[in-house]
C-alpha positions in Angstrom: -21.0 -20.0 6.5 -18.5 -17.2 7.1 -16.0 -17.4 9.7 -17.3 -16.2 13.2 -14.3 -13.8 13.9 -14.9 -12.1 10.3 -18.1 -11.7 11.2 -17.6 -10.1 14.6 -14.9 -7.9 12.5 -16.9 -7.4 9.8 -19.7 -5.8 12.2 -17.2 -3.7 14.5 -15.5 -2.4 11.4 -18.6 -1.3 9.9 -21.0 -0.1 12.5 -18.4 1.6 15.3 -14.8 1.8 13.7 -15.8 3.2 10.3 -18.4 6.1 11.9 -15.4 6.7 14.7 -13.4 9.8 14.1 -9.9 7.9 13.8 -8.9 4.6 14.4 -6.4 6.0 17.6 -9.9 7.8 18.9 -11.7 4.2 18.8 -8.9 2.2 20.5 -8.7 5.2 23.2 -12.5 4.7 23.9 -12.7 1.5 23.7 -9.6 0.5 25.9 -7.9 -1.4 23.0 -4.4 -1.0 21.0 -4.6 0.9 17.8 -3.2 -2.0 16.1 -6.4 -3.7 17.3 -8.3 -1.6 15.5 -5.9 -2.1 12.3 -6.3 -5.8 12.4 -10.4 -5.7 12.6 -10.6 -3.3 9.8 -8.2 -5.5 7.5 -10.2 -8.6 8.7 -13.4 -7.0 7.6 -12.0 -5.4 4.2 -10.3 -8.2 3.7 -7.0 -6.5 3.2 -5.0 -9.0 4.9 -3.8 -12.3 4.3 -4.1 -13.5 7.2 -7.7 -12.8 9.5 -7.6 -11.6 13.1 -9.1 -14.5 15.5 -10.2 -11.7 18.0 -10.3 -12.9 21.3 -13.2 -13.0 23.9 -11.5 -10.9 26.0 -11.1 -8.0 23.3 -14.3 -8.3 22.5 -15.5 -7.7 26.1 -13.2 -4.9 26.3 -15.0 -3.1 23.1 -18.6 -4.1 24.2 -17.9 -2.4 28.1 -17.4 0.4 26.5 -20.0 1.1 24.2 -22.3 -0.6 27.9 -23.5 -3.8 25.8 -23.1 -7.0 27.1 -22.0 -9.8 25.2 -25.0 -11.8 24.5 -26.7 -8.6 22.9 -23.7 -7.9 20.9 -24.2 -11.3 19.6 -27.6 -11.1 18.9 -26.6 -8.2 16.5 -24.6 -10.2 14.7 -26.6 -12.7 14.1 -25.2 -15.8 14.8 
């Protein structure tokens, strides 16, 4: 089973960061650092060699601002 965090990257990357107009436009609206956004996109394509353990409170900070609460967002997912 994949890692939880890749997962939760995987999804962010691919569904929000990737249809965002830039990465600094997505951290803006969503209240995160830029280099946030850098480390979930490497996590998800796998760029890195090391994976971003995103935490809880990041998370919550992204799914405020797209007004979904966490269980849903986790329901998305999957897991």
């Amino acid at each position: 089973m994949p890692n939880i965090d890749t997962l939760i990257c995987t999804y962010i990357y691919h569904h929000w960061i990737a249809q965002a107009v830039s990465q600094r436009g997505f951290a803006l609206d969503h209240n995160i650092e830029e280099s946030i956004v850098r480390k979930i996109k490497n996590t998800a394509l796998q760029t890195a060699k090391s994976r971003y353990n995103i935490p809880v409170s990041t998370l919550q900070k992204i799914c405020e601002a797209r007004n979904l609460p966490l269980q849903e967002f986790f329901s998305l997912i999957d897991c």
